[in-house]
C-alpha positions as CSV (number, residue, x, y, z in Angstrom):
1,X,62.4,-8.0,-70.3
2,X,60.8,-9.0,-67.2
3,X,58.1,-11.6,-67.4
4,X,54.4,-10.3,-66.6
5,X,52.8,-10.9,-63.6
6,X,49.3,-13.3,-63.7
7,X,46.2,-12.1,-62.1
8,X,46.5,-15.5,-60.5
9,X,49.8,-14.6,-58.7
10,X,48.7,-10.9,-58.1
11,X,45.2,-11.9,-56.2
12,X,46.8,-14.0,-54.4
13,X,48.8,-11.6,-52.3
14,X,46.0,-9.3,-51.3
15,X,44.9,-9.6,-47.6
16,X,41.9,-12.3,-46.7
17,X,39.2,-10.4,-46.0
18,X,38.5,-10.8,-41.9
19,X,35.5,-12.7,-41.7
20,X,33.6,-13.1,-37.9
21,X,34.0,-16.4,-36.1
22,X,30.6,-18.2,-34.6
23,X,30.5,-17.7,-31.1
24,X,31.0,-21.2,-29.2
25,X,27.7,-23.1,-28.6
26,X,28.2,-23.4,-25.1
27,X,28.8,-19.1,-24.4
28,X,25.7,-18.0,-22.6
29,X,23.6,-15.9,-24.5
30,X,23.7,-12.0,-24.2
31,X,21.4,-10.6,-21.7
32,X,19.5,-7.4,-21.5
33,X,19.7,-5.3,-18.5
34,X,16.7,-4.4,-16.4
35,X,15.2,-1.2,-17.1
36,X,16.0,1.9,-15.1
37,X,13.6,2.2,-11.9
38,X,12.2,5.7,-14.3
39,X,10.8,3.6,-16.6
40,X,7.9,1.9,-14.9
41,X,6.3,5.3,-13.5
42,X,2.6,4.6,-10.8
43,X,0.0,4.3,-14.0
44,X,2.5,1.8,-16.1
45,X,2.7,-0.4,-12.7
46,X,-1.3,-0.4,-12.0
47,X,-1.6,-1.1,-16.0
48,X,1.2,-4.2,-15.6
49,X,0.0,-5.2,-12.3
50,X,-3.9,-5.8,-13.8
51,X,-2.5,-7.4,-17.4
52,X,-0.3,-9.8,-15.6
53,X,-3.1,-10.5,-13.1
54,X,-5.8,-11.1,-15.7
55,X,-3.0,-13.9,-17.5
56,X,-3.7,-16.3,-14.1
57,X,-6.6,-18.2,-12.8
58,X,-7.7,-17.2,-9.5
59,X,-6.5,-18.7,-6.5
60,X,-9.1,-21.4,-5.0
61,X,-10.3,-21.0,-1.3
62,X,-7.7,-24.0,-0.1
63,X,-4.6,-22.1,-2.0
64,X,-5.4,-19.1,0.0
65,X,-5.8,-21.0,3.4
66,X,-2.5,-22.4,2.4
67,X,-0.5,-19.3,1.6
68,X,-1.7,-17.1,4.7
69,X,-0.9,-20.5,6.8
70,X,2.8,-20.0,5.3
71,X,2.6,-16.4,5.9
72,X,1.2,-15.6,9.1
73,X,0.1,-12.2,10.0
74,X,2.9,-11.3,12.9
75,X,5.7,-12.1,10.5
76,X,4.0,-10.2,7.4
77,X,3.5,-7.0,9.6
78,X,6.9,-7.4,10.8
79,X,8.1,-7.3,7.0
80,X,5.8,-4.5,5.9
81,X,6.5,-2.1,8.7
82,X,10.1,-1.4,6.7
83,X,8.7,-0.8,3.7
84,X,6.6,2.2,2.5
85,X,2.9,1.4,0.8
86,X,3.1,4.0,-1.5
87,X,6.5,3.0,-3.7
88,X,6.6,-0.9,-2.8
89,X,4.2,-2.1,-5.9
90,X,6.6,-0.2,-8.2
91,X,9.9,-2.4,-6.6
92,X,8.6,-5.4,-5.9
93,X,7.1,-5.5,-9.9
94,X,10.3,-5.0,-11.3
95,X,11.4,-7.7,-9.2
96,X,8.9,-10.1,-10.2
97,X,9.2,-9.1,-13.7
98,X,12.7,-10.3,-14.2
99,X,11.9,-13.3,-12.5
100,X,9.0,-13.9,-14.2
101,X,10.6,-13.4,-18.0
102,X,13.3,-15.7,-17.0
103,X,11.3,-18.3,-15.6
104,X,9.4,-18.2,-19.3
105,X,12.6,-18.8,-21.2
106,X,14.2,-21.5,-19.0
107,X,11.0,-23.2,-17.4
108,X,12.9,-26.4,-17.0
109,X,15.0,-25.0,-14.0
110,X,12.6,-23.1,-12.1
111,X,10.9,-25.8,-9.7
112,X,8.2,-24.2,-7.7
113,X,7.6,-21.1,-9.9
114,X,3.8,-22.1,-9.5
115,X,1.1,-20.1,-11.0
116,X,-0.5,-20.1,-7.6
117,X,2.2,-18.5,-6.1
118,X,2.7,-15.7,-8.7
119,X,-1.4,-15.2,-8.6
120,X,-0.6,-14.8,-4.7
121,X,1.9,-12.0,-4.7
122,X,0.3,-10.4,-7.2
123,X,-3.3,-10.7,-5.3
124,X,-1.6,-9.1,-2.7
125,X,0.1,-6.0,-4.5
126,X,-3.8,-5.6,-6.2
127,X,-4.9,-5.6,-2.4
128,X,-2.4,-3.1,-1.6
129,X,-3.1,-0.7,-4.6
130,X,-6.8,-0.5,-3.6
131,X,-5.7,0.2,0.5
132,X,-3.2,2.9,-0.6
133,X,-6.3,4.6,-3.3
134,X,-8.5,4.6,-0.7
135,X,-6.1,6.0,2.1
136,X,-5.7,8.5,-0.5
137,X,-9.3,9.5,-0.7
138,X,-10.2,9.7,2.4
139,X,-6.7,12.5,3.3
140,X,-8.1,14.8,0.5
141,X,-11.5,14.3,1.6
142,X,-10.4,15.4,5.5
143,X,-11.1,11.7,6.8
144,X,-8.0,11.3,8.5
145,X,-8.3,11.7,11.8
146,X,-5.5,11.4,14.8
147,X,-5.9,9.4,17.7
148,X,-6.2,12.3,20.0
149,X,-8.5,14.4,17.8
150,X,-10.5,10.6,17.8
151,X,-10.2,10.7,22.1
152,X,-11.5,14.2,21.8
153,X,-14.6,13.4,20.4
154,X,-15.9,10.8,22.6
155,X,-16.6,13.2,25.3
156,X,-18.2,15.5,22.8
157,X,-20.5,13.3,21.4
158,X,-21.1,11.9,25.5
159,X,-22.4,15.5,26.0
160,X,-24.3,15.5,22.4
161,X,-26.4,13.1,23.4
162,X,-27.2,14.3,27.0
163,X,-28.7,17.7,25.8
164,X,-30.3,16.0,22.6
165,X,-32.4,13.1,24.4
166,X,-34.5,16.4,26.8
167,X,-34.8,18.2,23.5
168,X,-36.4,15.9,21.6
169,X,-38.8,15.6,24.2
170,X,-39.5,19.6,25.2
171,X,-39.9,19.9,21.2
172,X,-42.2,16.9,20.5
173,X,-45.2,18.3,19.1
174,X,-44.3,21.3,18.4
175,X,-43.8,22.0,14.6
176,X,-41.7,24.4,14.3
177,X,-39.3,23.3,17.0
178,X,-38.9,20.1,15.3
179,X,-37.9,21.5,12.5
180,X,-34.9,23.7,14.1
181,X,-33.8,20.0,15.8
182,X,-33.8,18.5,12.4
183,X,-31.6,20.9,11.3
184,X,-29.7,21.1,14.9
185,X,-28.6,17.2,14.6
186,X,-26.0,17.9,11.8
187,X,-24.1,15.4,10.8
188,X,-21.1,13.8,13.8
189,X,-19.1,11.9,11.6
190,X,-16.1,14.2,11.6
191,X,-14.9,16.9,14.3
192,X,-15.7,19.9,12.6
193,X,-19.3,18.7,12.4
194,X,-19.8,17.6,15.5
195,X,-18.8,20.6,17.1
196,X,-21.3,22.6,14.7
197,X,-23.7,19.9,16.1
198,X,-23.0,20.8,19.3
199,X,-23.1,24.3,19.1
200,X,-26.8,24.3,17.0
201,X,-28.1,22.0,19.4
202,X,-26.8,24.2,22.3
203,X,-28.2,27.4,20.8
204,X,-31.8,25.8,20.5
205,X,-31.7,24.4,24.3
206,X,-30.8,28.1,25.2
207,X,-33.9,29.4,23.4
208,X,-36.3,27.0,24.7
209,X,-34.9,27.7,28.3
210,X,-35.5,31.5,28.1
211,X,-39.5,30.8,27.3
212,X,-41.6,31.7,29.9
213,X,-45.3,30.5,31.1
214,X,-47.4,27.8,32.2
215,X,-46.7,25.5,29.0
216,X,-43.2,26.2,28.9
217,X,-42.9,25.2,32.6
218,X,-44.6,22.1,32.2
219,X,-42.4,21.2,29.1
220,X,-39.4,21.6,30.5
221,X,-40.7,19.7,34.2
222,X,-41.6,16.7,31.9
223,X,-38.3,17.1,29.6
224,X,-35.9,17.1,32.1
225,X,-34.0,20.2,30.4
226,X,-31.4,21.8,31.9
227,X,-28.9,24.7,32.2
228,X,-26.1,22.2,32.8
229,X,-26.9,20.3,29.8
230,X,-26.9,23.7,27.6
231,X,-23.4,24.2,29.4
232,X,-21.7,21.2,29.1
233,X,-22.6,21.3,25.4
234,X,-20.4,24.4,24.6
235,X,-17.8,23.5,26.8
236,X,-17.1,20.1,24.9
237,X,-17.8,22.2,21.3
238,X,-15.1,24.7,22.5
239,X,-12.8,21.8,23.9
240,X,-13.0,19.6,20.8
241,X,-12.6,22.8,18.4
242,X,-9.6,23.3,20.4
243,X,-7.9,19.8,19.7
244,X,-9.1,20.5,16.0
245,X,-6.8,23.8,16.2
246,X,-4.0,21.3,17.7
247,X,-4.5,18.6,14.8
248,X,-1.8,20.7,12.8
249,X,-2.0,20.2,8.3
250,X,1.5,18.8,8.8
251,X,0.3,16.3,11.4
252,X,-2.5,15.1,8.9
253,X,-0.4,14.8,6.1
254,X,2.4,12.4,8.2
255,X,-0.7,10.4,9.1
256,X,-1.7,10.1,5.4
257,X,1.5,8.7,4.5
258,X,1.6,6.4,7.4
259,X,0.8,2.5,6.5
260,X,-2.2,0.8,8.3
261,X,-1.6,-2.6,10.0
262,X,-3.9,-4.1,6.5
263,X,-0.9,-2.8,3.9
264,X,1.4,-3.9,6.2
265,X,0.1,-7.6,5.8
266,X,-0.1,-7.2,2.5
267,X,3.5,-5.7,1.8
268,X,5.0,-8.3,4.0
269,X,3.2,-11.2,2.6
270,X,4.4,-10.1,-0.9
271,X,7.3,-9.9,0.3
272,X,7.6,-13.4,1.8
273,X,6.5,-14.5,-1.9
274,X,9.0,-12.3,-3.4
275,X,11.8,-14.1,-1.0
276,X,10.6,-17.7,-2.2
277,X,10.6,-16.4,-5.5
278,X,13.9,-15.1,-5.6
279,X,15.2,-18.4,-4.0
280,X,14.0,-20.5,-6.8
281,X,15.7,-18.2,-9.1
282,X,19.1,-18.6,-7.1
283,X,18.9,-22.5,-7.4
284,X,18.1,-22.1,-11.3
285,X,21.0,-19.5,-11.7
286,X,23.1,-22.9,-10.2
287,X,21.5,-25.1,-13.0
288,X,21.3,-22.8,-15.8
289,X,24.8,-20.5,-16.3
290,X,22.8,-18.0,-18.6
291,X,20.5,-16.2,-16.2
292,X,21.9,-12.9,-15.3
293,X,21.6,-11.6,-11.9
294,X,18.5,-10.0,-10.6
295,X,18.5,-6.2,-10.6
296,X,17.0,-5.4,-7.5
297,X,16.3,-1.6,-6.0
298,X,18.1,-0.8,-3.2
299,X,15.5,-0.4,-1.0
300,X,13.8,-3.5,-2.0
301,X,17.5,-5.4,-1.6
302,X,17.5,-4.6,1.9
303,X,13.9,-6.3,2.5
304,X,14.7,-9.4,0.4
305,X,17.8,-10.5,2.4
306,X,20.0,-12.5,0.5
307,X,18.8,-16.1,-0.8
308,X,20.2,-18.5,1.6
309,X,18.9,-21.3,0.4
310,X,21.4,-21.1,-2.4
311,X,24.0,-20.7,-0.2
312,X,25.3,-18.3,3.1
313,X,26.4,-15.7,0.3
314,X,25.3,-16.7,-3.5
315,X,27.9,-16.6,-5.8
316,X,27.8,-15.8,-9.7
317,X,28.2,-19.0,-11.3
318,X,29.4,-16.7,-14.1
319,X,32.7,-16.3,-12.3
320,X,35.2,-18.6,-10.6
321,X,34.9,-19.0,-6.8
322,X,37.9,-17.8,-4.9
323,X,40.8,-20.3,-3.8
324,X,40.9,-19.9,-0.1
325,X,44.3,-18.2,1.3
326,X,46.9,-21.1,1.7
C-alpha cells in the first residue's frame, strides 16, 4: 500500500503565486499626456487665462520697462504678423500650461522661470483678449471701415463743411430754420451717415435758395450761399455712397479678421516669452530625465523655433544619442 501523501509535500508543488516587482527608484515617473487642443475651447481659455493671472502679483513699472526693452516693438510685430489674434491665446496657453505644471513639480531645475516673466506673457495674452473683443464689437456694430472707404470720406466731409458754415449763417435767427439744421447735421462718424448728412444738408441749402424777396436777398448776400456749394454737396454724397456700394460684406469681414499692428505686438511679445520659456524647460529636460516633452500645436511649433540654447537640435535625454557613422 502506497504511503499517503502530506499536505506539506502536496502544497509545496503548487505554482508561486506571481507577485509584481517595485519598479527601480531611479525609472522616471509616468507622465500624463497633454490634453487634446478640443479640450480647452475660447470661454475655458479666457476663464484660465484670468485664474492664473489673478495667482501673480502685478508687474512693477521697472519690470515692464525691462521686458519691452528685451522685446522691442519691430521684432514683436515681426513675430505676430505669422500668427492669427483670434486662435493664438488658446496655443500659446497650452503651451504655458505644461511648462508651468512642470516647473511646479521640479522647481529646482527651472532657473529663470520667474514670476515676473510668467505675469508678462500672461499680461500680454489679457492685452490681446481685450483687442481681439473689441475688434469684435466694433465689425458687428459696422465700425470697420477700409482704407479707401476712410480716403472717400475726407473729401465728403471737405464739402460738408463748405455748405454748412453759409447755412448756419442764412438760418441764424430764424427759428424754424434752425431747427431743420439741427436735424440736417446728422451724425459723420461713419459713411452711411455722413452721406445722409450731406444729402439733408444739401436739401435745406436748396430750399433756402429758391426763396425769393428783399430779406431772402439780403441773407443770402451776407451768408455767402451758393449753388456750387448745394452742388458739390450731392456730388460727394453720391461719390462716397458709391465707394460704400464698392466696400463689398466680404471685404469687411477679411478686414475684421485682419490683426492690427497693437495684437501684433502683443502676440509677438508673448511669443518672445513663450521662446525663453520653452528654453528654460529644454535646459531642465537636460537636468531632470523625467520631464516629458512639450506638446506643442503645430501652428504654434512653427513660431517657437526650436530651443537652441539647448542645443542646434534638442535631443530626448530619454533616448540614447546616435553613434556617428564610422
Amino acid at each position: 500500500m502506497p504511503p499517503k501523501k502530506s499536505r506539506a509535500s502536496t502544497s509545496a508543488r503548487k505554482a508561486p503565486v506571481a507577485r509584481p516587482r517595485p519598479a527601480p527608484r531611479d525609472e522616471p515617473a509616468p507622465t500624463v499626456a497633454s490634453p487634446p487642443e478640443t479640450a480647452l475651447d475660447d470661454d475655458a481659455s479666457e476663464e484660465l487665462l484670468d485664474q492664473l493671472t489673478a495667482e501673480l502679483d502685478p508687474l512693477t513699472e521697472l519690470q515692464r520697462r525691462y521686458f519691452t526693452r528685451q522685446q522691442p516693438e519691430d521684432r514683436a510685430i515681426e513675430l505676430g504678423s505669422r500668427t492669427s489674434a483670434t486662435l493664438y491665446t488658446r496655443a500659446a496657453l497650452r503651451v504655458y500650461v505644461q511648462i508651468s505644471a512642470a516647473a511646479e513639480r521640479h522647481p529646482k531645475v527651472f532657473v529663470g522661470f520667474t514670476p515676473a516673466l510668467r505675469r508678462w506673457f500672461l499680461d500680454q495674452l489679457v492685452a490681446l483678449r481685450h483687442a481681439v473683443h473689441q475688434r469684435t464689437s466694433r465689425a458687428k456694430d459696422g465700425g470697420v471701415v477700409s482704407i479707401e472707404l476712410q480716403e472717400a470720406m475726407t473729401p465728403a466731409r471737405r464739402a460738408r463743411n463748405a455748405l454748412l458754415a453759409p447755412l448756419e449763417l442764412v438760418v441764424e435767427g430764424v427759428t424754424e430754420d434752425e431747427k431743420k439744421l439741427a436735424l440736417s447735421r446728422g451724425d459723420t462718424t461713419t459713411p452711411a451717415a455722413l452721406v445722409q448728412s450731406l444729402r439733408a444738408l444739401a436739401g435745406l441749402g436748396e430750399s433756402v435758395l429758391a426763396r425769393t424777396g428783399d430779406l431772402a436777398e439780403i441773407a443770402l448776400a451776407e451768408s455767402g450761399l451758393q449753388s456750387q456749394h448745394v452742388r458739390d454737396a450731392r456730388t460727394a454724397a453720391e461719390a462716397l455712397q458709391k465707394a460704400i456700394d464698392a466696400d463689398t460684406r466680404i471685404g469687411r469681414k477679411e478686414r475684421a479678421d485682419r490683426d492690427t499692428p497693437t495684437m501684433n505686438i502683443l502676440e509677438g511679445r508673448a511669443t518672445l516669452s513663450l521662446r525663453r520659456a520653452r528654453r528654460i524647460y529644454a535646459h531642465a529636460r537636460v537636468l531632470d530625465r523625467a520631464l516629458p516633452a512639450l506638446q506643442i500645436p503645430k501652428a504654434m511649433e512653427r513660431v517657437l523655433g526650436t530651443p537652441a540654447s539647448a542645443g542646434k537640435k534638442t535631443a530626448d535625454p530619454a533616448k540614447p544619442t546616435p553613434a556617428p557613422d564610422a
